[in-house]
C-alpha positions as CSV (number, residue, x, y, z in Angstrom):
1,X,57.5,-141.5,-31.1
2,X,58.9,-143.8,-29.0
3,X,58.1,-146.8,-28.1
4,X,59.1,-147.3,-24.5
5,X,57.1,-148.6,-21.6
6,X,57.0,-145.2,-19.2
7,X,53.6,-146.1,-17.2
8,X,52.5,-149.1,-14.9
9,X,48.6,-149.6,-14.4
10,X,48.1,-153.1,-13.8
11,X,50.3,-153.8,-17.2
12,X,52.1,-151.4,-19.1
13,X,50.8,-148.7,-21.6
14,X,53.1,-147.6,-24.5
15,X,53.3,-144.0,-25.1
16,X,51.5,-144.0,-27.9
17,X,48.4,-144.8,-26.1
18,X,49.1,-142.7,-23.2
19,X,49.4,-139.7,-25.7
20,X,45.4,-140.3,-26.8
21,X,44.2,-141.2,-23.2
22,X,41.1,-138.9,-23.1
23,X,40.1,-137.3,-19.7
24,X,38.5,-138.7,-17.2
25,X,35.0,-138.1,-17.4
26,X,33.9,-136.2,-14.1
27,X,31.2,-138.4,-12.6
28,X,34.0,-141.1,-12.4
29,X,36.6,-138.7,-10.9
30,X,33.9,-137.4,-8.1
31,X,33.6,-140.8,-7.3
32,X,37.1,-141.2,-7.1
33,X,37.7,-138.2,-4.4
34,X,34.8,-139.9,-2.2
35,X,36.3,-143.7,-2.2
36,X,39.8,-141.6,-1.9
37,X,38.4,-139.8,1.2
38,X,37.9,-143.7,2.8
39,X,41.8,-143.9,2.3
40,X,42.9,-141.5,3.2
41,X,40.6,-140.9,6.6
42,X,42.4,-144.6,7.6
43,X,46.0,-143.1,7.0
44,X,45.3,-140.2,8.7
45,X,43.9,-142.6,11.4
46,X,47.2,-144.4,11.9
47,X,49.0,-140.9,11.5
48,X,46.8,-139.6,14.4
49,X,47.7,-142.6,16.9
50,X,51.9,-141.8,16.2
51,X,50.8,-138.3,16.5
52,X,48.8,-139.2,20.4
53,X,51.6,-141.1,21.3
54,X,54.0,-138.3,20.3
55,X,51.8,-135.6,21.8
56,X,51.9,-137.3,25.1
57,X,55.7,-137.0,25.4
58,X,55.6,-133.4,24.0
59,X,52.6,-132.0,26.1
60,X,55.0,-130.9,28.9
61,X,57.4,-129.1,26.7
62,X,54.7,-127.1,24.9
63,X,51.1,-127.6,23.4
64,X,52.2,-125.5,20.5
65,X,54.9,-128.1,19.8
66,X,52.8,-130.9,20.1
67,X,50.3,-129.3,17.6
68,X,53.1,-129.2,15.1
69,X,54.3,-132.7,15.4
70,X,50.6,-133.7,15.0
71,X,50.1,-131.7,12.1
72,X,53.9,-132.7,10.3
73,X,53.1,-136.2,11.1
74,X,49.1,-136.2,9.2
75,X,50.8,-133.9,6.2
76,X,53.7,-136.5,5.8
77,X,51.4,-139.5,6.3
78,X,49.3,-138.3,3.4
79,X,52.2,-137.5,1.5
80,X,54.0,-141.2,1.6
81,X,50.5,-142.4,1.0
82,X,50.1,-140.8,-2.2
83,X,53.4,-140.9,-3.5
84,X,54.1,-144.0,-2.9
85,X,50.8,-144.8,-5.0
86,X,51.4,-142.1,-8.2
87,X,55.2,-142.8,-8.6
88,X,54.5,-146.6,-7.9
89,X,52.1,-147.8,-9.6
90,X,50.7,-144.3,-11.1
91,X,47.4,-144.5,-9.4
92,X,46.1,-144.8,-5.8
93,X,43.7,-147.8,-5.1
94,X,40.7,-145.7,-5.6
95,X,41.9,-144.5,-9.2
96,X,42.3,-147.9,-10.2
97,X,39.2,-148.9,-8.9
98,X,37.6,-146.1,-11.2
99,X,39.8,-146.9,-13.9
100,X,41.6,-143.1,-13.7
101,X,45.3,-142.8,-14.4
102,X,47.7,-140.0,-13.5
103,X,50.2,-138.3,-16.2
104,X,51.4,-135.3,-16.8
105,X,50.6,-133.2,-19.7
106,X,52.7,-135.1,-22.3
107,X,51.0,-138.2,-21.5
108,X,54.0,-139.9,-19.5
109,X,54.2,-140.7,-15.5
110,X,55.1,-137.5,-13.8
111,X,58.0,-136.5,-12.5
112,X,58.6,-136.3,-8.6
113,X,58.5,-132.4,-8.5
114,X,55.0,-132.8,-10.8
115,X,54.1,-135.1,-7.6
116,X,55.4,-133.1,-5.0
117,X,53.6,-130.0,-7.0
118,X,50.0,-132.0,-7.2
119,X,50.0,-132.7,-3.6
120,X,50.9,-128.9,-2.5
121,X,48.5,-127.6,-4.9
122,X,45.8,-130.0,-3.8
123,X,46.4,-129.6,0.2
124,X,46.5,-125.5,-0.1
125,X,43.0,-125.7,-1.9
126,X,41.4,-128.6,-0.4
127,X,42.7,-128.4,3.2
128,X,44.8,-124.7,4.0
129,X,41.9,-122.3,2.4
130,X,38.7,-124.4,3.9
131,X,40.4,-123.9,7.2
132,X,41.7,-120.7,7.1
133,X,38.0,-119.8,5.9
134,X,37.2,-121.4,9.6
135,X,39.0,-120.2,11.1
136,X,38.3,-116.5,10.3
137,X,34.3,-117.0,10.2
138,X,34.7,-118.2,13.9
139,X,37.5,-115.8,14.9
140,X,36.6,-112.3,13.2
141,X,32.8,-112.7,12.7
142,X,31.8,-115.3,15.6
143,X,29.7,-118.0,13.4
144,X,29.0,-120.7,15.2
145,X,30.6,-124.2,14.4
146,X,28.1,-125.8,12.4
147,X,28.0,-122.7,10.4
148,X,31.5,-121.8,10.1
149,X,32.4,-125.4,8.8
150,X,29.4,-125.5,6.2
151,X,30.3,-122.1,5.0
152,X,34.6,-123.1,5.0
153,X,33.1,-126.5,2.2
154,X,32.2,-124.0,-0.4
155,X,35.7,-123.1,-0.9
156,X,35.8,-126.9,-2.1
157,X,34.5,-125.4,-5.1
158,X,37.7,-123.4,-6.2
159,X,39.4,-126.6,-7.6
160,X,36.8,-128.9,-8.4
161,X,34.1,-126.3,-9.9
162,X,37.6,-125.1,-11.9
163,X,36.9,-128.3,-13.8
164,X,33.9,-127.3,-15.4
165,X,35.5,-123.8,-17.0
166,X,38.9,-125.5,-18.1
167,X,38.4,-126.7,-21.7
168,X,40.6,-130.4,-20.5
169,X,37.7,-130.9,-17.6
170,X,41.3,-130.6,-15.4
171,X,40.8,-129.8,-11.5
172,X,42.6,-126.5,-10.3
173,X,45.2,-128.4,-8.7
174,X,45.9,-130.7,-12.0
175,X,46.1,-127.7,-14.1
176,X,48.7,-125.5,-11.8
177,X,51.2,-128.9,-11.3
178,X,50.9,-129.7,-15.1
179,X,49.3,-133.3,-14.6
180,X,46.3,-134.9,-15.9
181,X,43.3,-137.4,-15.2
182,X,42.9,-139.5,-17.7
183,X,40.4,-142.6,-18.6
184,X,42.3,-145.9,-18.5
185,X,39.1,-147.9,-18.6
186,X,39.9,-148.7,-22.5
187,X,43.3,-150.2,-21.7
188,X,42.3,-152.3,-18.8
């Protein structure tokens, strides 16, 4: 096996340790997503204010246009936010935090398609679904708000419950881009 440097926590991890990393245990990983919510709530704050500022110049050409811009704008926000984190430094502030490191399933950094693949996966199941699921409970069978929105979180569910039937304790998203969560808390 080689010995190259191919990952960057706070120092670097030969790949002979990376190849052992266990998986991170879940508890840590839950707490991850909640601090990772934090984050990402502030870039999709500063995304939002482009996106007003943007909507007020595209209002008077069409709200459907606007809409778009709004939406391209929060997607690509969330997108530099987390790529400039994974293929950076291989974890986002809240993964460090909880001593969680990303790699794909030979135990190296992944690859910008592996990337690009994680944050497509993770959008259409955490995002795409619960608001489709919305959208349809209010539209075709009327729920009210409140309702509609509690019932669209169980689809929240599909990738995280898929962690407990997976024999790597991988989320759904993990497992369909070919990446893993592992415990870096031993190398720190």
């Amino acid at each position: 096996m080689p010995s190259e440097v191919c990952w960057r926590f706070r120092r670097h991890i030969p790949i002979e340790k990376m190849m052992i990393l266990k998986t991170a245990p879940l508890k840590r990983r839950f707490a991850a997503i909640l601090y990772e919510m934090l984050l990402v709530g502030a870039a999709t704050c500063l995304a939002a204010l482009l996106a007003g500022i943007a909507a007020i110049f595209l209002n008077p050409v069409s709200i459907a246009v606007s809409a778009l811009v709004t939406s391209i704008l929060i997607m690509g926000a969330w997108w530099l936010y987390f790529r400039a984190n994974w293929h950076g430094q291989g974890q986002t502030l809240a993964m460090r935090t909880w001593k969680i490191g990303l790699c794909d399933l030979n135990g190296i950094q992944p690859s910008l398609h592996l990337l690009r693949l994680r944050f497509i996966w993770a959008c259409i199941f955490i995002v795409f679904i619960p608001m489709l699921a919305y959208a349809g409970l209010r539209h075709f069978l009327g729920i009210p708000p409140k309702g509609a929105a509690g019932a669209a979180l169980v689809w929240l569910i599909l990738p995280w419950g898929f962690a407990l039937l997976n024999p790597d304790r991988q989320f759904l998203y993990d497992f369909l881009a070919g990446t893993r969560l592992v415990d870096v808390k031993e190398q720190s």
